[in-house]
N, CA, C, O and CB atoms as a CASP TS submission, in Angstrom:
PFRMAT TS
TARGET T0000
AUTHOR 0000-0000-0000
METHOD Language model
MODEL 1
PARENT N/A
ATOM      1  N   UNK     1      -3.973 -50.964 -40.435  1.00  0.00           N
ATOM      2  CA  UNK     1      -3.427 -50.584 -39.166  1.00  0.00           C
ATOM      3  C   UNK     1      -2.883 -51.804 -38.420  1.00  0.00           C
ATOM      4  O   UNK     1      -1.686 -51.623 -38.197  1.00  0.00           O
ATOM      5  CB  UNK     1      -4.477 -49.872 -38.340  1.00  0.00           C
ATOM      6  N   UNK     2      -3.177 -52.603 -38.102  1.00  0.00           N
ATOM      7  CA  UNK     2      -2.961 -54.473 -37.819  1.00  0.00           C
ATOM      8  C   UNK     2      -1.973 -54.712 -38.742  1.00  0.00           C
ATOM      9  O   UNK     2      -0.866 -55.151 -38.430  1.00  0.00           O
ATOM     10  CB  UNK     2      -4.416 -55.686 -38.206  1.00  0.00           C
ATOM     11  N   UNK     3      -2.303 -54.457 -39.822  1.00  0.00           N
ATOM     12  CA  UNK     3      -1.171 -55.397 -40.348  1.00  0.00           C
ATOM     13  C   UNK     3       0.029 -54.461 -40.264  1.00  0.00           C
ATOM     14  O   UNK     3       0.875 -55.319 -40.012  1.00  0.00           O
ATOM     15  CB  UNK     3      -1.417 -56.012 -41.966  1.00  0.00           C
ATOM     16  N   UNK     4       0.792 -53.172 -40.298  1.00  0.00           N
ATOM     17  CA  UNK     4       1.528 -52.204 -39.808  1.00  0.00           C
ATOM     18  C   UNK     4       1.712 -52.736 -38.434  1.00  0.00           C
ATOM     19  O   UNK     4       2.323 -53.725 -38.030  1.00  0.00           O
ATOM     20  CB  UNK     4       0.918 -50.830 -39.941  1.00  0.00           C
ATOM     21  N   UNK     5       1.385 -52.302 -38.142  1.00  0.00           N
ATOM     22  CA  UNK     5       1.646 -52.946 -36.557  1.00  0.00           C
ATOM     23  C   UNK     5       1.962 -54.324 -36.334  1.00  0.00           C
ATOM     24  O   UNK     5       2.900 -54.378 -35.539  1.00  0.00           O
ATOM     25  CB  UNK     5       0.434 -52.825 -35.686  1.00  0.00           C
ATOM     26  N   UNK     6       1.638 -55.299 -36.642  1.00  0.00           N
ATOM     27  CA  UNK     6       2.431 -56.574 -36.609  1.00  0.00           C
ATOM     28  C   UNK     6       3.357 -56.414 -37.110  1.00  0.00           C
ATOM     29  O   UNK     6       4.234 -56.645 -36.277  1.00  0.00           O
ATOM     30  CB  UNK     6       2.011 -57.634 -37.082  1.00  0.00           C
ATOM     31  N   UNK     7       4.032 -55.986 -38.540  1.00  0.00           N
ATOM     32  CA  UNK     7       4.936 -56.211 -39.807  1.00  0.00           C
ATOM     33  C   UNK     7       6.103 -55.127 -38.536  1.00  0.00           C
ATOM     34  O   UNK     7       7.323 -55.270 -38.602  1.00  0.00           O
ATOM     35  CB  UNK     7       4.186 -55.393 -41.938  1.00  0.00           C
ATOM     36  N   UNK     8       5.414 -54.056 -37.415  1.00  0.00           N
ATOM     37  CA  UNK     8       6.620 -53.648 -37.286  1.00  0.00           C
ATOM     38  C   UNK     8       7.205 -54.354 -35.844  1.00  0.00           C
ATOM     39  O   UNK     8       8.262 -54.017 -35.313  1.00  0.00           O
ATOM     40  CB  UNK     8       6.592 -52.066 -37.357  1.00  0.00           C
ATOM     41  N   UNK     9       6.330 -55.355 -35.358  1.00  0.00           N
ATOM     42  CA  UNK     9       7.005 -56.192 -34.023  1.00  0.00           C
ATOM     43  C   UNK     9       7.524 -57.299 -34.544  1.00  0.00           C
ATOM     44  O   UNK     9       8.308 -57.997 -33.900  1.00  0.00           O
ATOM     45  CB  UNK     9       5.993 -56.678 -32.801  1.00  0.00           C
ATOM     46  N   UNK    10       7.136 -57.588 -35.797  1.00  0.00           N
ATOM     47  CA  UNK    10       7.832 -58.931 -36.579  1.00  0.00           C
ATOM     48  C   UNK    10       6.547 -60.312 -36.134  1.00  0.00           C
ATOM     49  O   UNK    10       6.658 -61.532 -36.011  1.00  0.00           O
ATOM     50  CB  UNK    10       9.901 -59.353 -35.698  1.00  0.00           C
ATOM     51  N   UNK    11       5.833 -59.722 -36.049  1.00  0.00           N
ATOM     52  CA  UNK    11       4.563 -61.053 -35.904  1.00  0.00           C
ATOM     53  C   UNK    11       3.971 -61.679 -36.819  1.00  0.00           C
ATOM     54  O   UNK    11       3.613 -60.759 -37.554  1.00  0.00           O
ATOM     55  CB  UNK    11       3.398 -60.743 -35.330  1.00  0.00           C
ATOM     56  N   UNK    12       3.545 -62.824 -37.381  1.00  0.00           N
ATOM     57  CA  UNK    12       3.510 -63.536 -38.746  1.00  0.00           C
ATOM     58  C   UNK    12       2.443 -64.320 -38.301  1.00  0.00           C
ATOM     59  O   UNK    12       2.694 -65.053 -37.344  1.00  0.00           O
ATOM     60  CB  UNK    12       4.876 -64.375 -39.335  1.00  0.00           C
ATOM     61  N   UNK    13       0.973 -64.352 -38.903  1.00  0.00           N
ATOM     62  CA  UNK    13       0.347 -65.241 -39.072  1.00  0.00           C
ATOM     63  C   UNK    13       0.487 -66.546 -39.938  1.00  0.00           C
ATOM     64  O   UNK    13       0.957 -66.868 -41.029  1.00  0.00           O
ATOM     65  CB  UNK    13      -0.404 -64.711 -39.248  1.00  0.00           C
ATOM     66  N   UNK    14      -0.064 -67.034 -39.048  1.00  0.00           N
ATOM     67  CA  UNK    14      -0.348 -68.606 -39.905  1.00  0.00           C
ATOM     68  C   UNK    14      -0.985 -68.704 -40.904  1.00  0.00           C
ATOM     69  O   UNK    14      -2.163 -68.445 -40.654  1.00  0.00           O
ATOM     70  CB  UNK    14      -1.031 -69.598 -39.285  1.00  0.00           C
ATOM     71  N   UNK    15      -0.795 -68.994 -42.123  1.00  0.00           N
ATOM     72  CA  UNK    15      -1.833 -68.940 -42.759  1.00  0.00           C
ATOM     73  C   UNK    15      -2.282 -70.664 -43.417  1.00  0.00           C
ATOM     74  O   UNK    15      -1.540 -71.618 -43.649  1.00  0.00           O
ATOM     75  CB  UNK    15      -1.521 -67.744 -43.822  1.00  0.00           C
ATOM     76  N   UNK    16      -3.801 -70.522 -43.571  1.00  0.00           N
ATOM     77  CA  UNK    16      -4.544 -71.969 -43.419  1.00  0.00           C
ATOM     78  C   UNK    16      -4.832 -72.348 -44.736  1.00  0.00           C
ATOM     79  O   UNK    16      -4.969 -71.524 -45.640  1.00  0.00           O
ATOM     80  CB  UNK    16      -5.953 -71.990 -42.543  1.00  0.00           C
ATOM     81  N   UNK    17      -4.943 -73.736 -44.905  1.00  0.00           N
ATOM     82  CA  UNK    17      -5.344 -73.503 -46.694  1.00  0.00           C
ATOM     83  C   UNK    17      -6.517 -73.394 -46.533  1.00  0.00           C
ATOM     84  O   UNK    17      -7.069 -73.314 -45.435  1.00  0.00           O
ATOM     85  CB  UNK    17      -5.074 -74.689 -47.931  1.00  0.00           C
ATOM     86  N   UNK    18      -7.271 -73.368 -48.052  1.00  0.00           N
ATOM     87  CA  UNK    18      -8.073 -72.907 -48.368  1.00  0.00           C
ATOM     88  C   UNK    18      -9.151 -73.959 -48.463  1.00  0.00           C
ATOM     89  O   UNK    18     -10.323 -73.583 -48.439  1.00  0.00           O
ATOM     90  CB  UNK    18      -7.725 -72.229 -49.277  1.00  0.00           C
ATOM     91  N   UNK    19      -8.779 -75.625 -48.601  1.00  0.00           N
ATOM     92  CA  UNK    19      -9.737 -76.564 -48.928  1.00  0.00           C
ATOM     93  C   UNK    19      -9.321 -77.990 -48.355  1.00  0.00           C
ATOM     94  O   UNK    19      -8.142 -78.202 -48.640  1.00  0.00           O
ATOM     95  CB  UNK    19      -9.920 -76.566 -50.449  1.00  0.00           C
ATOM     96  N   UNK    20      -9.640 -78.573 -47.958  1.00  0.00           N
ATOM     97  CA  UNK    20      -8.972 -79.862 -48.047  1.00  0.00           C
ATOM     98  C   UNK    20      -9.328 -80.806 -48.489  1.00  0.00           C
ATOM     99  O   UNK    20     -10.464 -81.230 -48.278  1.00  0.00           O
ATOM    100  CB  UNK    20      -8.682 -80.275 -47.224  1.00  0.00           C
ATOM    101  N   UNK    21      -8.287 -81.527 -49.378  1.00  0.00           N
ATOM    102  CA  UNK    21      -8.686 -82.683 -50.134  1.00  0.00           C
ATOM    103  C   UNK    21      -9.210 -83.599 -49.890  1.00  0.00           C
ATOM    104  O   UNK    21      -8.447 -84.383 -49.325  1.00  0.00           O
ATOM    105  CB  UNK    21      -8.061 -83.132 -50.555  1.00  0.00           C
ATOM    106  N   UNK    22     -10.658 -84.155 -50.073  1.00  0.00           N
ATOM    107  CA  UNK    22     -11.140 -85.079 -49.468  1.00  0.00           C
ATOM    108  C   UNK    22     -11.782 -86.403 -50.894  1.00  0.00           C
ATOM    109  O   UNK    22     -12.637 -87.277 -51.034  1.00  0.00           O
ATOM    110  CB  UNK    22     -12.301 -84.262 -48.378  1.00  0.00           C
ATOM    111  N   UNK    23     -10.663 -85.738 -51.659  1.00  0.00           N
ATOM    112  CA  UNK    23     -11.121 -87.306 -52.494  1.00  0.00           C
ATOM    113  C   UNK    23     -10.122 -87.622 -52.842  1.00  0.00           C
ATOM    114  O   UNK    23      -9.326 -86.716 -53.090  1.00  0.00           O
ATOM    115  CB  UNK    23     -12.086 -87.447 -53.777  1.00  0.00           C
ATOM    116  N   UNK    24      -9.527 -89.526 -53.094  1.00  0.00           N
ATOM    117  CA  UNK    24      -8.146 -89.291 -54.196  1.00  0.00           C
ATOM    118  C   UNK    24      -8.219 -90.196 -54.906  1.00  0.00           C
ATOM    119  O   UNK    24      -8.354 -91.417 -54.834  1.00  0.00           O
ATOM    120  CB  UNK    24      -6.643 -89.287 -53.720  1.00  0.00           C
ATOM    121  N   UNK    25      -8.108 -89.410 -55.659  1.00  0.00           N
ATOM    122  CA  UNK    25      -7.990 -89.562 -57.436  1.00  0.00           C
ATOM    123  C   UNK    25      -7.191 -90.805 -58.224  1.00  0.00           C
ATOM    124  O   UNK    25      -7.297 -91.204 -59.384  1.00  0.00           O
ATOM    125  CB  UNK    25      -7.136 -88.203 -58.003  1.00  0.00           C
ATOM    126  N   UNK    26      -6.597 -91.119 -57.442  1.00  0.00           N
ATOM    127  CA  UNK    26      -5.660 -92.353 -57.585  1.00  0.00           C
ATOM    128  C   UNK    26      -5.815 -93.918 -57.040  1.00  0.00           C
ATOM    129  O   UNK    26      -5.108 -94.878 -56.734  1.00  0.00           O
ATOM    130  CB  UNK    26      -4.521 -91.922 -56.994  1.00  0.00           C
ATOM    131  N   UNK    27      -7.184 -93.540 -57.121  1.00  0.00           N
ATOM    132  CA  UNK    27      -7.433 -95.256 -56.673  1.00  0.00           C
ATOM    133  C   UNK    27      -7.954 -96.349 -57.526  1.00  0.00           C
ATOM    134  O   UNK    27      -8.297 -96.174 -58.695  1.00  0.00           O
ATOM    135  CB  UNK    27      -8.433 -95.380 -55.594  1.00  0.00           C
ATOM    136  N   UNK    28      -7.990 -97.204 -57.055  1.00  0.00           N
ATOM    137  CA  UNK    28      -7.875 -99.085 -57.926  1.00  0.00           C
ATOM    138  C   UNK    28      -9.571 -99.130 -58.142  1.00  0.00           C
ATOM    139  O   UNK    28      -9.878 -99.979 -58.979  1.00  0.00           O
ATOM    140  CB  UNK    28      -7.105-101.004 -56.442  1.00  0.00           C
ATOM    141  N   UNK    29     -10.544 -98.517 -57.657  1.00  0.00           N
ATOM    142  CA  UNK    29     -11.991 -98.954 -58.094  1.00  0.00           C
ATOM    143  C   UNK    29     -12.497 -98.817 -59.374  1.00  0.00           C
ATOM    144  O   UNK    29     -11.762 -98.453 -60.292  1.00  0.00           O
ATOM    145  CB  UNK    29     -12.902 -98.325 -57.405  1.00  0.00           C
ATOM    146  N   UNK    30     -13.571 -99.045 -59.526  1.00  0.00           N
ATOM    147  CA  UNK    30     -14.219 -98.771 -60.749  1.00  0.00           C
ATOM    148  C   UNK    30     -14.700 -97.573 -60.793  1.00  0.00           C
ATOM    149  O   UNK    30     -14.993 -96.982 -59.754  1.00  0.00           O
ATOM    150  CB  UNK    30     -15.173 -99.589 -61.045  1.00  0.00           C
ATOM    151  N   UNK    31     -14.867 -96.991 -62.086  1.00  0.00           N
ATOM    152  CA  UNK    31     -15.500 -96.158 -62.420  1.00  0.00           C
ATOM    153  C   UNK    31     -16.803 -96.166 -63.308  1.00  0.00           C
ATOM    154  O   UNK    31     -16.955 -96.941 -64.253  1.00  0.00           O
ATOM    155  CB  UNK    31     -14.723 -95.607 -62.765  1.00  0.00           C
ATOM    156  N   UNK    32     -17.776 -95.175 -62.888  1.00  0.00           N
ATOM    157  CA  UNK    32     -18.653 -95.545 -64.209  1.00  0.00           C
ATOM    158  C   UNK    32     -18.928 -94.835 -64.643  1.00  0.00           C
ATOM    159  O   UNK    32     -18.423 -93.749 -64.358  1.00  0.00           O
ATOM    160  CB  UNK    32     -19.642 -96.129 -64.303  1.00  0.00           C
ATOM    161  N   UNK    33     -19.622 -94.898 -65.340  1.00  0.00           N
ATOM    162  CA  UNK    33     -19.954 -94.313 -66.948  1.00  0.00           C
ATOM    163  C   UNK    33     -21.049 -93.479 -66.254  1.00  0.00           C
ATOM    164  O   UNK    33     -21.775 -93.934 -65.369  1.00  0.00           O
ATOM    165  CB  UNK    33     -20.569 -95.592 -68.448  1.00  0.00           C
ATOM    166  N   UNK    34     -21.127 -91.754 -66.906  1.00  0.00           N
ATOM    167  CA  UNK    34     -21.638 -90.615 -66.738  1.00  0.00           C
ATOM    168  C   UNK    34     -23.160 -90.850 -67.575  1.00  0.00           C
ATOM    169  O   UNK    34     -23.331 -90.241 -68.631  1.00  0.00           O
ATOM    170  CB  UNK    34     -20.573 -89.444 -67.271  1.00  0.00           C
ATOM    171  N   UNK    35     -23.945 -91.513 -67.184  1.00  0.00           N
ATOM    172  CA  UNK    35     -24.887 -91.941 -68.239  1.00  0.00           C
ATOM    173  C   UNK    35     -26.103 -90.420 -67.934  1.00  0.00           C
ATOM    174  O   UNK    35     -27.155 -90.508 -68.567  1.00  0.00           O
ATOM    175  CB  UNK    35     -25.624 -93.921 -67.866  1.00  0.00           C
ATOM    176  N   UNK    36     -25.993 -89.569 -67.329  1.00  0.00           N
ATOM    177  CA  UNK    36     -26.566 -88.260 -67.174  1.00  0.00           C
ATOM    178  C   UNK    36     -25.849 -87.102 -68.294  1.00  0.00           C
ATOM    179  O   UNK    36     -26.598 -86.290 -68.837  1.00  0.00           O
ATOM    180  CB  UNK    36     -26.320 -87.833 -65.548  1.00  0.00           C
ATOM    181  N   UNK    37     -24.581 -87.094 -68.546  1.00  0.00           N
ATOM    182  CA  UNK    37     -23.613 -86.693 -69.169  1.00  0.00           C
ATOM    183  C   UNK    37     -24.281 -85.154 -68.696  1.00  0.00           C
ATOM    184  O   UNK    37     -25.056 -84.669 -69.520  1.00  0.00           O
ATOM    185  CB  UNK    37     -23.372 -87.272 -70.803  1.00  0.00           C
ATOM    186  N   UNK    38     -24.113 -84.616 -67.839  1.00  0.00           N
ATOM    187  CA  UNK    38     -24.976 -83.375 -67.174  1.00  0.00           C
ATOM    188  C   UNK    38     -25.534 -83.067 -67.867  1.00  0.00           C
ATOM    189  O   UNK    38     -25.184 -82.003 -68.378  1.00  0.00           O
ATOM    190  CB  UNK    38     -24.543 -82.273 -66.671  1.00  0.00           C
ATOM    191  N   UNK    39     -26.493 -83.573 -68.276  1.00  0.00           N
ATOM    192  CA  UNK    39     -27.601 -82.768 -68.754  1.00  0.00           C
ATOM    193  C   UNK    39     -28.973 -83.169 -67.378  1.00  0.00           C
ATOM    194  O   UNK    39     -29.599 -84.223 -67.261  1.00  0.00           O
ATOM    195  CB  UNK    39     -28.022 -83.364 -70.673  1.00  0.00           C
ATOM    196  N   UNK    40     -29.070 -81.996 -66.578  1.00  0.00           N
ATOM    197  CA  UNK    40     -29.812 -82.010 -65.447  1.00  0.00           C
ATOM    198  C   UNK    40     -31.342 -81.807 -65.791  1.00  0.00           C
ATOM    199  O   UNK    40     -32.152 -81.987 -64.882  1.00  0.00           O
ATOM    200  CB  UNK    40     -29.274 -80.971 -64.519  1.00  0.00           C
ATOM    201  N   UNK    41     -31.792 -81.436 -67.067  1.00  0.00           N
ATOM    202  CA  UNK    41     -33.311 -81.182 -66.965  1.00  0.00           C
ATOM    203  C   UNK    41     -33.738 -82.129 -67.625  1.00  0.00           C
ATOM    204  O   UNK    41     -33.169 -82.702 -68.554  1.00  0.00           O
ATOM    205  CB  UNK    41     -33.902 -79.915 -67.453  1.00  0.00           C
ATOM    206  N   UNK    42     -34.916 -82.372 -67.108  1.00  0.00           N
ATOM    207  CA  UNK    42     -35.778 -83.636 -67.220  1.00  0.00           C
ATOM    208  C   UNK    42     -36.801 -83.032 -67.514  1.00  0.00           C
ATOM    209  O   UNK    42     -37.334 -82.096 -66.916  1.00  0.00           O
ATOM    210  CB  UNK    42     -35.971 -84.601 -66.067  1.00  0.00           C
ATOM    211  N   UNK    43     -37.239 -83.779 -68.854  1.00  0.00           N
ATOM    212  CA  UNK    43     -38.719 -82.990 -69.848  1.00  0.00           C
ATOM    213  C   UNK    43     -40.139 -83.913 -69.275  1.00  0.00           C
ATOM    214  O   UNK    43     -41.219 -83.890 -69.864  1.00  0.00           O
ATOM    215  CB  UNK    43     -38.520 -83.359 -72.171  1.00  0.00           C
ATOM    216  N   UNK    44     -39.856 -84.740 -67.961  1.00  0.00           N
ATOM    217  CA  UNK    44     -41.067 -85.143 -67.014  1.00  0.00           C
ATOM    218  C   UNK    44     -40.422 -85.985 -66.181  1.00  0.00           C
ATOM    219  O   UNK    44     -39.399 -86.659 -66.297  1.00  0.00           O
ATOM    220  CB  UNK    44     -42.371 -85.861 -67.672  1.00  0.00           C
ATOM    221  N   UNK    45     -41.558 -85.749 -64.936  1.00  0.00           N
ATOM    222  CA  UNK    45     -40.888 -86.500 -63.621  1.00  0.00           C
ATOM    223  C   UNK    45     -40.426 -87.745 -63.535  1.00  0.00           C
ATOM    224  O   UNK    45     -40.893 -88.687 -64.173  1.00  0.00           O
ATOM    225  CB  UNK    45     -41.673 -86.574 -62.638  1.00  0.00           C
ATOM    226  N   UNK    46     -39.171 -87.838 -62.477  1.00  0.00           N
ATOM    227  CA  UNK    46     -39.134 -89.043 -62.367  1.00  0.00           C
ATOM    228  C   UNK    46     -38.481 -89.777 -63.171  1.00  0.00           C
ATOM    229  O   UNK    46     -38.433 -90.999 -63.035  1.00  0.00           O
ATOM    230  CB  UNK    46     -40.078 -89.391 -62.313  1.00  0.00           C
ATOM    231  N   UNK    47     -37.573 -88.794 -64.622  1.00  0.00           N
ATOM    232  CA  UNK    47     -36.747 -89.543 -65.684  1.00  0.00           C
ATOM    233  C   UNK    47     -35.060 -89.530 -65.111  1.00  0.00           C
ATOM    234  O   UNK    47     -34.229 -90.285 -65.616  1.00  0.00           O
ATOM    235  CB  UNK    47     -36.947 -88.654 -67.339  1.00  0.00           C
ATOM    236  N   UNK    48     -34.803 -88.813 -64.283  1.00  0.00           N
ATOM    237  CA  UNK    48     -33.561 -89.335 -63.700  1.00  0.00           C
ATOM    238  C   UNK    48     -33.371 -89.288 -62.069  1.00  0.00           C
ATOM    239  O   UNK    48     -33.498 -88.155 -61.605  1.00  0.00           O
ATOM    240  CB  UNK    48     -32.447 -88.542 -64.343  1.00  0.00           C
ATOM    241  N   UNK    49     -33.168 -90.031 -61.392  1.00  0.00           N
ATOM    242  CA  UNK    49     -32.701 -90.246 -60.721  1.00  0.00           C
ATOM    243  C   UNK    49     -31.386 -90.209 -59.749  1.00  0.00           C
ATOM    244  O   UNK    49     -31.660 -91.407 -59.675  1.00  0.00           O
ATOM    245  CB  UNK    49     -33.010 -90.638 -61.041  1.00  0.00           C
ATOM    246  N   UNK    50     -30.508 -90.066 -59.127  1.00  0.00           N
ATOM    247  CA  UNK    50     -28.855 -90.203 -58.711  1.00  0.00           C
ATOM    248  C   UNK    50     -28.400 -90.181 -57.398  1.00  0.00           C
ATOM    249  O   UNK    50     -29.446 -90.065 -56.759  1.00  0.00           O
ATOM    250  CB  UNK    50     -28.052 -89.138 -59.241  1.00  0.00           C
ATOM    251  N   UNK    51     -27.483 -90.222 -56.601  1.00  0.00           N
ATOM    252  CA  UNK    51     -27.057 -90.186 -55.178  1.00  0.00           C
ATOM    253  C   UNK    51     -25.835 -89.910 -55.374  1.00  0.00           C
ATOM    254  O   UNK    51     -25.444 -89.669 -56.516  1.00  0.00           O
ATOM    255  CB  UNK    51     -27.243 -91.379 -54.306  1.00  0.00           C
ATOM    256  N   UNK    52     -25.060 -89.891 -54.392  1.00  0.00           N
ATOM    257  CA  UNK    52     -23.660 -89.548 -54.205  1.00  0.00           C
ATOM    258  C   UNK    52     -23.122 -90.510 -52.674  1.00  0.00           C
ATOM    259  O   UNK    52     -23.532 -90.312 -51.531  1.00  0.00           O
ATOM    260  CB  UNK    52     -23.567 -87.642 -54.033  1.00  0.00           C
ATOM    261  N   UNK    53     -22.518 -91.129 -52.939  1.00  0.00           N
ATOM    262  CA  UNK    53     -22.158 -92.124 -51.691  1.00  0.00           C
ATOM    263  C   UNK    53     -20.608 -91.413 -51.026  1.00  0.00           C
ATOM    264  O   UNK    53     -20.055 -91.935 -50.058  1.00  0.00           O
ATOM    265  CB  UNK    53     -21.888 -94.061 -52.388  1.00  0.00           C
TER
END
């Protein structure tokens, strides 16, 4: 019903994206090595560790 009714006064939403990019991919630092290689379960405590900066 809204959207009929706009489409017939000619009214157009904005539309927003969906995510914004907040990393880029194209930079000069180092990278390192995936030494978890996802494997997330740990067969006793305290064998991995990690953070995210």
């Amino acid at each position: 019903m809204v959207r009929r009714i706009r489409e017939e006064h000619g009214i157009k939403c904005r539309r927003h994206k969906r995510f914004k990019v907040t990393m880029d991919s194209n930079h000069n630092k180092m990278v390192y090595t995936n030494v978890l290689d996802q494997q997330f379960d740990a067969n006793r405590p305290n064998k991995s560790w990690g953070f995210y900066l």
